[in-house]
N, C-alpha and C positions, 0 to 999 in steps of 0.2 A: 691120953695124949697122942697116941698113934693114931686114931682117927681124925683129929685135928689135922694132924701133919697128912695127913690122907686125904684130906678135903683139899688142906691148901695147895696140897702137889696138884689133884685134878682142876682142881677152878684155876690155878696158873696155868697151865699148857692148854686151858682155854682161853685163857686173855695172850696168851702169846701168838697162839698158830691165827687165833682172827686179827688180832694187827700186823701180821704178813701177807694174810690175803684178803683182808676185808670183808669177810665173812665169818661167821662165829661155826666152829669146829667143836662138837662135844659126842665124846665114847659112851656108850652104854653099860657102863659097870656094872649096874643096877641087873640090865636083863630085860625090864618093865618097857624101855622104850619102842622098844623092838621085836616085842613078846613071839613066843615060835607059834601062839595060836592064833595069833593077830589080834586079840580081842584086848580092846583100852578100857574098858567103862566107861566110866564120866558120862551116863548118858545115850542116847539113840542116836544121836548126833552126831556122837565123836567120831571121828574118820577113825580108822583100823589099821592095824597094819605097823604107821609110824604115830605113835601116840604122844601127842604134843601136849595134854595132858599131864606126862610127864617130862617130856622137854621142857617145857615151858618152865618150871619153877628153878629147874638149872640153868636155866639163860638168864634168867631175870635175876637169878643170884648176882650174877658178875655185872651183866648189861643192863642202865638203868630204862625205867618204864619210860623210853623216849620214843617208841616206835609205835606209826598207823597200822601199820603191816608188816607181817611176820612172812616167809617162804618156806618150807621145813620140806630138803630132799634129806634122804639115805643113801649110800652105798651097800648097804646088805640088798640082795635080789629081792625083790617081792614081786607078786604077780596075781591076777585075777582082783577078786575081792578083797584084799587083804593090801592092793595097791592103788588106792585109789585117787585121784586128781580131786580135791574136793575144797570146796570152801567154808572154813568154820566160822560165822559170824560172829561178834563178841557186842553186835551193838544194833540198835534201833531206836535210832533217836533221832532220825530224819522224820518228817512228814511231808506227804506228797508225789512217796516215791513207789508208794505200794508195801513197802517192807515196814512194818511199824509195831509187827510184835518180837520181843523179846525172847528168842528160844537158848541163845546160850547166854554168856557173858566174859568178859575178858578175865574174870578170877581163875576159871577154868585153864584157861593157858598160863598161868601166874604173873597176870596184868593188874595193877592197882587201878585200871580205868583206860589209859589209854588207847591198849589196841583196839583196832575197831573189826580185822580180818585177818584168819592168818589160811593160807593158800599152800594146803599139804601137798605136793606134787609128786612125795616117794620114789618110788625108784629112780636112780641119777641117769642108770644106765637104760631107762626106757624113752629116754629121750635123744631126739638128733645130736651128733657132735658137735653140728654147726647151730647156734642158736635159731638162724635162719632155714634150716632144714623143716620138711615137713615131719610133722609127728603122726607116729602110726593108725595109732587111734580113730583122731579124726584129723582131716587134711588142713590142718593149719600149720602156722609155724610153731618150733616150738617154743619161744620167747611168749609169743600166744597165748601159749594153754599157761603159761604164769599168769600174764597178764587178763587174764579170763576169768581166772579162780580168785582174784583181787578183786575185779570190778564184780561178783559177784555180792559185794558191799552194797552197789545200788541198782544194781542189775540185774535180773529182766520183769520186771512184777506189776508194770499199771496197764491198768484196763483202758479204754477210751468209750467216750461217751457222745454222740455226733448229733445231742441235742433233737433226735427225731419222736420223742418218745419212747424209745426204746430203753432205755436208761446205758447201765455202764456193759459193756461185750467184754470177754478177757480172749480176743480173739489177735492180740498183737503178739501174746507168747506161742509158742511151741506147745503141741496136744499129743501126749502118747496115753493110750488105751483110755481116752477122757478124762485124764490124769493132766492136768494145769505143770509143764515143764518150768524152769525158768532161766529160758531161751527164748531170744525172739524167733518168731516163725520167720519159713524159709518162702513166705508167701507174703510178709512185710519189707518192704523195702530200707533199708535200713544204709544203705549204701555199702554193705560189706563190715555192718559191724562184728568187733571181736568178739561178742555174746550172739553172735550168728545171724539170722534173718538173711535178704536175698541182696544180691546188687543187681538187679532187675535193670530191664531196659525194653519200653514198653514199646511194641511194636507197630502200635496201631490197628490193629485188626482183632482185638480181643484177646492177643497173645503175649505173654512177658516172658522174655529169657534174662534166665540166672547166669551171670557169667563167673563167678564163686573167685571173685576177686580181691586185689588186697584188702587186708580186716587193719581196723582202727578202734575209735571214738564216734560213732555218727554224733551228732547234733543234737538227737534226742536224749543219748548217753549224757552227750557233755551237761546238760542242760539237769538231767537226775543225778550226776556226779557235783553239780552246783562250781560248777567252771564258766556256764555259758546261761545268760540272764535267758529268759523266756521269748523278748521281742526277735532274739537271731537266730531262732530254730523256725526253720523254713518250712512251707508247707509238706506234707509228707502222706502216703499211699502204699496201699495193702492191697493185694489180689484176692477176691472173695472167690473161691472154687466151688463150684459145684455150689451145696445148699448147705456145706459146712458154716458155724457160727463159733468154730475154733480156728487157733492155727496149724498151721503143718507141721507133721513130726518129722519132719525131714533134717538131718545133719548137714551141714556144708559140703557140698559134691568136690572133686580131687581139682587145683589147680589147674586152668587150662581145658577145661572142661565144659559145657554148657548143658542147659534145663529147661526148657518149656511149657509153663504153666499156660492155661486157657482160663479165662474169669471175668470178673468184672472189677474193675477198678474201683476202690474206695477211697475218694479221696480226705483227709482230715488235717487239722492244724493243732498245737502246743493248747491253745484252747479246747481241745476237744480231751487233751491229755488232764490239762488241769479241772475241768470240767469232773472227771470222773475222779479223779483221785485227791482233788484240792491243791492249794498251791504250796508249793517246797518251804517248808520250814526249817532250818532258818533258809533264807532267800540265797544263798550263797555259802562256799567251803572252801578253806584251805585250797589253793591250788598246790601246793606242796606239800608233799608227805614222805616220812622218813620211815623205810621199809630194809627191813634184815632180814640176809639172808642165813640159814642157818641149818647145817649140815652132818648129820648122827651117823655112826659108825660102830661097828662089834669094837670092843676096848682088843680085841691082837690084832685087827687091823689095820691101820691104821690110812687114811686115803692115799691112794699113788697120784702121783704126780700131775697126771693127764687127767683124774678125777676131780684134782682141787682145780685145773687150769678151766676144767668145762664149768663146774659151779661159775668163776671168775669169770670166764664169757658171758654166761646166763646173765651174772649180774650186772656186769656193761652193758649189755644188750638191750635189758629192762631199761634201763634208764635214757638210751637213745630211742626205743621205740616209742616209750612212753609220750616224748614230747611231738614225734613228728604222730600221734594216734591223736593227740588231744588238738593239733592243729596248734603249738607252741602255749596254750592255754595253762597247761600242768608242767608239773615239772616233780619228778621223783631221785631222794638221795638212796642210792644203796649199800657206801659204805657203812659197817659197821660202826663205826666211830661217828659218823652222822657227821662228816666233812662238807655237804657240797651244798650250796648255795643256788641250786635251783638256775634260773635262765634271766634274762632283762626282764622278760614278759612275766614270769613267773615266780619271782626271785622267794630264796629261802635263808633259814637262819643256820650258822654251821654252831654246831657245839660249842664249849665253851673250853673243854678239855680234849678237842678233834685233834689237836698238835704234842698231845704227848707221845712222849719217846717211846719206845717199843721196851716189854722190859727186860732186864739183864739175867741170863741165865743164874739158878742158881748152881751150887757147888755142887761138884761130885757125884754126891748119890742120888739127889734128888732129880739132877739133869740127865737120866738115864734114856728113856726110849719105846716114847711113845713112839719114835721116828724107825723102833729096831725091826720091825714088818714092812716098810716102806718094798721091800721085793720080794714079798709073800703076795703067792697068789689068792685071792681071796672069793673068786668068781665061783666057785662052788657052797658058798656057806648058806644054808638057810636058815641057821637058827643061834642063838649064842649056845642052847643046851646039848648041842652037836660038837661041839669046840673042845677041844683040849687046851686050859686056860696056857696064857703065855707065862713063867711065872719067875720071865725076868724083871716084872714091873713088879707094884704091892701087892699083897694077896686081895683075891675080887671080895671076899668076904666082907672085910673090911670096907670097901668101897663102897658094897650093894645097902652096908647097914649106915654110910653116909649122904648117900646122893639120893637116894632113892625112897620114893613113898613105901608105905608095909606094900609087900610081893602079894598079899595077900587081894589088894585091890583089884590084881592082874589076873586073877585066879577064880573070878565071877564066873559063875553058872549062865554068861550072857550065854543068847541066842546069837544064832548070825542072821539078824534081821539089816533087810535092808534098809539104807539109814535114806530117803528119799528126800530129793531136793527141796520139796516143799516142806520138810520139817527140818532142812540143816541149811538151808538157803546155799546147798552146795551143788552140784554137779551131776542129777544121773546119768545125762546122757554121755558123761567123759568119762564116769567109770568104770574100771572094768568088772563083768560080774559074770 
């Protein structure tokens, strides 16, 4: 019976703290989420560090399977390999976009089918405080590097084929050590999209400058995102360097900044795209998608104030960038509740139960204090097994033996192999390693 009542105390102070800020708030009782080795299992694939492996199956307890896209930051520090920006596929089931084998699947996050991505982003505090701030890493914004690790759904993986005989090139992506990124190259014009390539400005004279300007949705995105039909993706050009038949491994150079490539221009059109990789099945997608965000924590800490306000930025943020990136085409909800209704252009459906009431504490004991750390410094913790537990809440035992998969999964003899973009359709070059 105490473990009942154990369950229900945790799973309430998560449906509560996410319908104050719209975002889903869950502790690591368990230990597993947040592991001190960093290593998740589940896989090559799985991102490290914050293991949504086992998040996932406590989100999905409370919040139903409504969501495209998942977000999953931490407040505990992580750093290096153990903090990675990375994107978990959970689906392939587009054709035409280059992505069409199946390496994970939405069970793994504990999705009955629907998610299609979830964009692990880790450390809360390794990101600007202004959503529109540049992020360290790489010179983007950081509302960006969310939005990056999302469209890693359809983003960056066809070849083109320019009908010469040659057949298909994968010279539109990003080339590190002959290793096929999936990013576009810094030597395709892409006009500053958020999956990278150049905003080039062709000089006439054999020369193109990179002017590493605002990032969006190019034309070619919208069009493998299935927002924008195939006849309004405009003609479009790549800088061939040198006798490379790759792309550049080059990152996005700092805001404000310029680059001068010498080459030859290649010119190509949405036919030369479908050409090589066949055409997008189905022909068109949702322009609206319902994406949560969702935010883990050591169980004595519990998020301060300015932590949940930045999350709450992030996720305003996302949803106004979103629309002006897609050129008003998309439109993305990120209340947790799945409230919003998308745009004229883009419109969506709000939930059915978006308008219930927030719920009512209960009595006495049970309304104790997850809130009793609120001005506890926590900027030093690496680990839960560092911690002296707090034990004016329930005993963690009890908790670890509710919420949490056997500890034993946690405690794999993994490697720390690197999990590469081509096998997790996630992120190397935003990792950090």
């Amino acid at each position: 019976m105490k473990k009942i009542f154990t369950l229900s105390f945790v799973l309430f102070f998560i449906s509560l703290y996410a319908n104050e800020h719209k975002f889903a708030i869950i502790a690591d009782f368990g230990g597993d989420m947040l592991p001190a080795n960093g290593v998740c299992g589940g896989g090559p694939s799985m991102p490290r560090g914050l293991c949504i492996n086992k998040v996932g199956p406590v989100f999905y307890s409370i919040y139903p399977d409504e969501y495209d896209a998942l977000v999953f930051f931490t407040t505990k520090p992580l750093a290096g390999f153990n903090d990675p920006k990375q994107a978990f596929i959970t689906k392939a089931d587009i054709k035409g976009i280059g992505y069409d084998v199946a390496l994970s699947n939405p069970s793994q996050v504990g999705s009955a089918g629907r998610l299609m991505v979830s964009a692990v982003v880790g450390n809360l505090a390794s990101f600007p405080d202004d959503p529109d701030g540049t992020f360290s890493i790489v010179p983007i914004k950081g509302v960006e590097v969310i939005a990056h690790e999302i469209a890693h759904r359809w983003l960056s993986y066809v070849k083109v084929d320019h009908n010469d005989g040659a057949g298909k090139r994968d010279i539109l992506r990003d080339y590190v050590n002959e290793s096929a990124g999936n990013h576009w190259s810094c030597w395709f014009n892409t006009d500053g999209s958020v999956q990278y390539g150049g905003t080039l400005a062709d000089n006439g004279d054999g020369t193109f400058t990179d002017t590493f300007g605002p990032r969006k949705f190019s034309q070619l995105d919208q069009y493998l995102m299935g927002i924008r039909p195939p006849e309004e993706v405009d003609p479009m050009y790549y800088v061939r360097v040198g006798y490379s038949l790759n792309g550049c491994p080059d990152m996005p150079g700092q805001p404000g900044t310029t680059k001068i490539y010498t080459g030859q221009k290649i010119e190509f059109g949405i036919e030369d795209i479908i050409r090589a990789n066949g055409a997008r099945e189905p022909a068109s997608s949702p322009c609206h998608l319902k994406v949560g965000f969702v935010l883990v924590h050591h169980p004595d800490f519990y998020p301060l104030p300015f932590e949940l306000e930045k999350v709450e930025n992030y996720r305003k943020a996302l949803e106004d960038w979103w629309i002006t990136a897609t050129d008003g085409r998309g439109s993305i909800d990120t209340d947790i509740r799945r409230c919003g209704t998308g745009t004229d252009q883009c419109p969506g459906a709000a939930d059915i139960n978006c308008e219930e009431t927030e719920p009512e504490l209960p009595d006495d004991d049970i309304a104790t204090d997850d809130n009793n750390t609120d001005d506890s410094d926590h900027t030093g913790i690496n680990d839960k097994d560092t911690e002296t537990p707090d034990r004016t809440v329930e005993d963690n035992d009890d908790k670890e033996a509710e919420i949490s998969d056997e500890k034993s999964d946690n405690k794999e003899n993994d490697t720390d192999e690197t999990s590469t973009s081509k096998k997790s359709g996630g992120c190397a070059l935003i990792t950090v390693k």
